[in-house]
N, CA, C and O atoms as a Tinker XYZ file with bonds, in Angstrom:
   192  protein
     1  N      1.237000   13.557000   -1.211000    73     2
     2  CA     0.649000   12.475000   -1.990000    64     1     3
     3  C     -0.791000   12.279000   -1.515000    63     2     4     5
     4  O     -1.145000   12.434000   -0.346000    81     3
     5  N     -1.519000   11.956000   -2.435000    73     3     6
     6  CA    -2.846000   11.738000   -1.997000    64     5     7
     7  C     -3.677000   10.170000   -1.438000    63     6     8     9
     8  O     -3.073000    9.098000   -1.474000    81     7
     9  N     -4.651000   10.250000   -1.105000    73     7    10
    10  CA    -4.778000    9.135000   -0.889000    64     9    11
    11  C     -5.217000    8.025000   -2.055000    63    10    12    13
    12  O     -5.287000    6.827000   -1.781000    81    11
    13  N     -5.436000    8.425000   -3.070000    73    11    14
    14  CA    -5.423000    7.901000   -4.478000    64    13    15
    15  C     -3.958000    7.571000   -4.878000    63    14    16    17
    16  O     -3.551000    6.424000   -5.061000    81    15
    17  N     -3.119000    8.829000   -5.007000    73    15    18
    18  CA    -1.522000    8.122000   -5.099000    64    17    19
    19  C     -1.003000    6.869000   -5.137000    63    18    20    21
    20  O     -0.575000    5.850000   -5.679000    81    19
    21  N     -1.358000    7.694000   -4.066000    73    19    22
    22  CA    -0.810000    6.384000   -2.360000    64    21    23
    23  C     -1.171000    4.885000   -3.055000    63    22    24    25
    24  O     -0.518000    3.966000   -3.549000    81    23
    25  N     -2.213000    5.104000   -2.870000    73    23    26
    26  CA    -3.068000    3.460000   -3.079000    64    25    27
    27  C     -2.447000    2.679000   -4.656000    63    26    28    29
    28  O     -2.459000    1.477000   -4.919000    81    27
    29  N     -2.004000    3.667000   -5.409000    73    27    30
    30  CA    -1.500000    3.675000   -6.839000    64    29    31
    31  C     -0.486000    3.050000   -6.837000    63    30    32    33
    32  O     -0.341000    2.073000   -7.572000    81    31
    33  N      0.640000    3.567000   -5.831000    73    31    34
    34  CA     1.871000    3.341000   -5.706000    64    33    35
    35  C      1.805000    2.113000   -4.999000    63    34    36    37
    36  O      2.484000    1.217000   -5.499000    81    35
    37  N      1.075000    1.785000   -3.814000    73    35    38
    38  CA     0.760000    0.596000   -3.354000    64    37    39
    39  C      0.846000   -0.489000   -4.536000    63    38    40    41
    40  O      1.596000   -1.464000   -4.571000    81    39
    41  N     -0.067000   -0.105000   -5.465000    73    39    42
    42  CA    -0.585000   -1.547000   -6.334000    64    41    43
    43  C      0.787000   -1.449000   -7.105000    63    42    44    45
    44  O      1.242000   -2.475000   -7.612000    81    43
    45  N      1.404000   -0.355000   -7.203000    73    43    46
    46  CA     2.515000   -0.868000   -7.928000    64    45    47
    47  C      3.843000   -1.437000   -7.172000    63    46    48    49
    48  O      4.602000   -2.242000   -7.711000    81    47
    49  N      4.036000   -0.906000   -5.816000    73    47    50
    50  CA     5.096000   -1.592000   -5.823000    64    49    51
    51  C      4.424000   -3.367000   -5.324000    63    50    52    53
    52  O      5.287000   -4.160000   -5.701000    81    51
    53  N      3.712000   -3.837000   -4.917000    73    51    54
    54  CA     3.162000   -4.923000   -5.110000    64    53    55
    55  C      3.300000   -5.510000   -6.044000    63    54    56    57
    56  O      3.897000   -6.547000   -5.756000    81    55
    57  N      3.019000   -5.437000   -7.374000    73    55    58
    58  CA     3.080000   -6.022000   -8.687000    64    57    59
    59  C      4.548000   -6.098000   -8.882000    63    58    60    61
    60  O      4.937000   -7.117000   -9.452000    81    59
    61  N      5.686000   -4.995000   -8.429000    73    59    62
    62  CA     6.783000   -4.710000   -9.048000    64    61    63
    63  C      7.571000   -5.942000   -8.019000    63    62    64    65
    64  O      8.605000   -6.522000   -8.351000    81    63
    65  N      7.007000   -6.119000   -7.039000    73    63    66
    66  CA     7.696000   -7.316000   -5.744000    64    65    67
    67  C      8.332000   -8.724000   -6.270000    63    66    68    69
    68  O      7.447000   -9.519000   -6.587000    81    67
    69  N      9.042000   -8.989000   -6.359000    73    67    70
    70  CA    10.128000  -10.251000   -6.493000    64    69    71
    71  C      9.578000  -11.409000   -5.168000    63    70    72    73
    72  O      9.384000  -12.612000   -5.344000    81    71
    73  N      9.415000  -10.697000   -3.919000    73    71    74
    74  CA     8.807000  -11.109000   -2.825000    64    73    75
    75  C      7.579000  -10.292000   -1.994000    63    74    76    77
    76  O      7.308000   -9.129000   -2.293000    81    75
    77  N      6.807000  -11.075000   -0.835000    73    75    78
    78  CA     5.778000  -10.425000   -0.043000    64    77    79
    79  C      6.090000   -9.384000    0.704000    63    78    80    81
    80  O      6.815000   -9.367000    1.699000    81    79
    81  N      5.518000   -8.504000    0.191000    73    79    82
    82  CA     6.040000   -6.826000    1.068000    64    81    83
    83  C      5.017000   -6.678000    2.213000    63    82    84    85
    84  O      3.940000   -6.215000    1.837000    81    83
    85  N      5.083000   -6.882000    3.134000    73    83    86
    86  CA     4.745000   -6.555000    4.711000    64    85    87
    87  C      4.358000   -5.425000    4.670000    63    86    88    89
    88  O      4.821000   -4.630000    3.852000    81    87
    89  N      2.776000   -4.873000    6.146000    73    87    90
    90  CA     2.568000   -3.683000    5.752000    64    89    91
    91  C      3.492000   -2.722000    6.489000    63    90    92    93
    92  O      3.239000   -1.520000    6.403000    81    91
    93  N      4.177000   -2.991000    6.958000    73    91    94
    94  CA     5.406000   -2.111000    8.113000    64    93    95
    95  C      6.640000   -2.174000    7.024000    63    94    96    97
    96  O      7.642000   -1.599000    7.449000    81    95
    97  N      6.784000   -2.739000    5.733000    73    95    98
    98  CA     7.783000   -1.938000    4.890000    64    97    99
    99  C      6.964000   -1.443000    4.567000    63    98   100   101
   100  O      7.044000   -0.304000    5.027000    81    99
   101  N      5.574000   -1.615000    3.652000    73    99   102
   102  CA     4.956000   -0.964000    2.964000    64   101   103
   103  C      4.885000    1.002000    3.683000    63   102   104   105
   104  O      5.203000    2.072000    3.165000    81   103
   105  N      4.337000    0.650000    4.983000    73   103   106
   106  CA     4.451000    1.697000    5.644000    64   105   107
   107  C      6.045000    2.410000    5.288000    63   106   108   109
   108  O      6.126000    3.394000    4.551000    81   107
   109  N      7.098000    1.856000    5.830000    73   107   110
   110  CA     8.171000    2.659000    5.826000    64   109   111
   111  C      8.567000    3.062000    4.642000    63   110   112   113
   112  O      9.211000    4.102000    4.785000    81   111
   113  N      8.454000    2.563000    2.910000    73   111   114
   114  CA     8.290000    2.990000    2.123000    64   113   115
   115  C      7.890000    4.522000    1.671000    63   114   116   117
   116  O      8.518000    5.512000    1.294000    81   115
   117  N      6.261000    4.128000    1.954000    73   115   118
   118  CA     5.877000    4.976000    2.004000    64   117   119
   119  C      5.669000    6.622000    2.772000    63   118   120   121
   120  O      5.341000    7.648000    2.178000    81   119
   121  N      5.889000    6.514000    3.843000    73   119   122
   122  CA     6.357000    7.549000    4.873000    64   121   123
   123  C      4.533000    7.639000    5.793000    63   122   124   125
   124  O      4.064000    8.609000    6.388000    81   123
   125  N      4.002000    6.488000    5.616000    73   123   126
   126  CA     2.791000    6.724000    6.978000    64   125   127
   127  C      2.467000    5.358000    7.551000    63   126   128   129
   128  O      2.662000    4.275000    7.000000    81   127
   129  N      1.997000    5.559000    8.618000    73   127   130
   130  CA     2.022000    3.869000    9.517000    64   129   131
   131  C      1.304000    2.816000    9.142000    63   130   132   133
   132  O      0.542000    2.969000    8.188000    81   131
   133  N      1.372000    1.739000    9.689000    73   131   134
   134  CA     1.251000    0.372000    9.230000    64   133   135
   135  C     -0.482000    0.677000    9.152000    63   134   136   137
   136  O     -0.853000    0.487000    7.993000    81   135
   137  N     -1.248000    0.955000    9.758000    73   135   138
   138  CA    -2.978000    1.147000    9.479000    64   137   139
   139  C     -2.960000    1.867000    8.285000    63   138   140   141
   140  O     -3.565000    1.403000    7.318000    81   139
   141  N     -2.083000    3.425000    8.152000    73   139   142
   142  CA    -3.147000    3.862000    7.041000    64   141   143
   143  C     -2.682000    3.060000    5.769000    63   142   144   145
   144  O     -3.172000    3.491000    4.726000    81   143
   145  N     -1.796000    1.930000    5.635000    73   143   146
   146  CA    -1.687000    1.240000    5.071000    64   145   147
   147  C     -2.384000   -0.191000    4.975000    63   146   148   149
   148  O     -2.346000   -0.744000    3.876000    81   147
   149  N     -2.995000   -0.811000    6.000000    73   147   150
   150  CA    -4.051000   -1.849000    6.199000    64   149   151
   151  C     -5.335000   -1.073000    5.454000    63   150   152   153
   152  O     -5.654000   -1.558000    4.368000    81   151
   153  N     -6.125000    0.108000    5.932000    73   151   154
   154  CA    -7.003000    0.995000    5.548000    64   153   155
   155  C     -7.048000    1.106000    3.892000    63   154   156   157
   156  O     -7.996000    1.387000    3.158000    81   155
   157  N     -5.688000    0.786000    3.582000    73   155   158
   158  CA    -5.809000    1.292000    1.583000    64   157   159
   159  C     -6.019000    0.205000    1.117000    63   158   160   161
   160  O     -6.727000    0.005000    0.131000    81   159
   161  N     -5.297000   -0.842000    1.911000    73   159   162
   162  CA    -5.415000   -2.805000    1.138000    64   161   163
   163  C     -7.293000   -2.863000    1.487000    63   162   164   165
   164  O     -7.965000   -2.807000    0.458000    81   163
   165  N     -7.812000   -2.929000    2.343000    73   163   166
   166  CA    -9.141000   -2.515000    2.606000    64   165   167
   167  C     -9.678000   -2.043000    1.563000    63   166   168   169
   168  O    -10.477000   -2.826000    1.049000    81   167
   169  N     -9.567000   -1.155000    1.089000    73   167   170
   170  CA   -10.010000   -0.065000    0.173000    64   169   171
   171  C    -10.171000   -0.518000   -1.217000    63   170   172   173
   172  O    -11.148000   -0.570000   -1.964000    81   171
   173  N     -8.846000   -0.853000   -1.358000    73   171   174
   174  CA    -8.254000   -1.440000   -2.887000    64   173   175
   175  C     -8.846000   -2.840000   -2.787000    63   174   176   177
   176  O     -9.272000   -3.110000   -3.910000    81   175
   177  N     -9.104000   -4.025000   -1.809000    73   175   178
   178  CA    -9.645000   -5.175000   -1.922000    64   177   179
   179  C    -11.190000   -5.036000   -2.173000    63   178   180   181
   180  O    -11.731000   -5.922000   -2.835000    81   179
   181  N    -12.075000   -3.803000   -1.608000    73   179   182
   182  CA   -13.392000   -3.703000   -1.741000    64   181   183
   183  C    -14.110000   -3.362000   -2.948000    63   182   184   185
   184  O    -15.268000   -3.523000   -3.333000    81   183
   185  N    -12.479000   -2.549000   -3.690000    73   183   186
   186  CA   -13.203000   -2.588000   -5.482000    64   185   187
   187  C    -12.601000   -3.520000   -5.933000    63   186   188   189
   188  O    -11.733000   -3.285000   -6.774000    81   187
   189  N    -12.753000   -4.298000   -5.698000    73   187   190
   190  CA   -12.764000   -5.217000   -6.673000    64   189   191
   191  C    -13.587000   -6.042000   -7.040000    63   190   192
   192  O    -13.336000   -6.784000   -7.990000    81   191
């Protein structure tokens, strides 16, 4: 997965959340650690 994916799938399972997803599920979700997941919310908050 790329790091575009990634960040994709981020915004979606976010939107898709019933509740606040933490970045240590987000991480375990996804299969990489809790930073390179802080690093994409970073990313994704700066375009905006």
């Amino acid at each position: 997965m790329t790091k575009e994916e990634r960040r994709e799938k981020i915004v979606a399972l976010l939107k898709e959340a019933k509740e606040p997803l933490t970045g240590a599920k987000l991480s375990s979700l996804l299969g990489v650690t809790r930073q390179v997941i802080v690093s994409d919310i970073a990313v994704l908050r700066a375009g905006e």
